[in-house]
N, C-alpha and C positions, 0 to 999 in steps of 0.2 A: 589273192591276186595282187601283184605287184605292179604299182604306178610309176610310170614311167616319168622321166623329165620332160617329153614332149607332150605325154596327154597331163601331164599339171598346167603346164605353159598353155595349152586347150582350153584347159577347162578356167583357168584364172584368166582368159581373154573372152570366153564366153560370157563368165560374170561380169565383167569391165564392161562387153557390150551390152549385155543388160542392164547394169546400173546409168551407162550411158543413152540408153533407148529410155528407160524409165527420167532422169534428167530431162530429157527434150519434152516427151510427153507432159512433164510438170509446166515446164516453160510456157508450153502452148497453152495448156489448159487456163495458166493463170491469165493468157489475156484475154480481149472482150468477147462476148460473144459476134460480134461482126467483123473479127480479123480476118483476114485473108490477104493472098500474096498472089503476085502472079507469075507462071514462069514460063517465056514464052512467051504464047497469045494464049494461054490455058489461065483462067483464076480457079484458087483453090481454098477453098471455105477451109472453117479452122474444124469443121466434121472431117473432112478429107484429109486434112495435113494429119490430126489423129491418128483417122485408120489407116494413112500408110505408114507411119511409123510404126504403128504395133504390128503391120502383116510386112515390114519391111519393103517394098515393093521398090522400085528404081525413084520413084519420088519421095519414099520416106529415107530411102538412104541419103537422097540429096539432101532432104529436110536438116538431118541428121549430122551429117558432113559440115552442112553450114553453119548452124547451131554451136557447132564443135570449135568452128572457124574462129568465130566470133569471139565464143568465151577464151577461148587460148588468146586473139588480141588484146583482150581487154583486160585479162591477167598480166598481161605484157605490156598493158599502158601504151600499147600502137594505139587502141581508137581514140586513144586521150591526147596522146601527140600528135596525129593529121589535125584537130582540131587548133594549134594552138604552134599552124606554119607561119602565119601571118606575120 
């Protein structure tokens, strides 16, 4: 069977989101055990921020997303610049 150029571009953004999902999951895991965040009026233990990222759920996507956010800033030296308007 012959792979097309669309299911390689599939399947090379499937792994990037898994290598990506795997990433946050590191993240999380390496802080304390009594991390939690709140988003909303909902708080969300670092057991919960886990399991939405591994089942993907609308809150591990956000997890995820901002995770993403962050580290792209911070490659980009923004969080190191708001710091240093004064």
């Amino acid at each position: 069977m012959k792979t097309t150029k669309k299911q390689t571009n599939q399947s090379i953004d499937r792994k990037t989101q898994e290598d990506i999902k795997k990433l946050v999951i590191s993240r999380i895991k390496a802080t304390s055990d009594d991390f939690a965040i709140s988003i909303g009026s909902k708080d969300c233990t670092k057991k919960q921020m886990l399991e939405s990222v591994e089942i993907e759920n609308e809150l591990g996507q956000e997890i995820i997303e901002t995770q993403m956010e962050y580290l792209r800033d911070m490659a980009k030296g923004a969080i190191y610049q708001q710091g240093n308007d004064s």
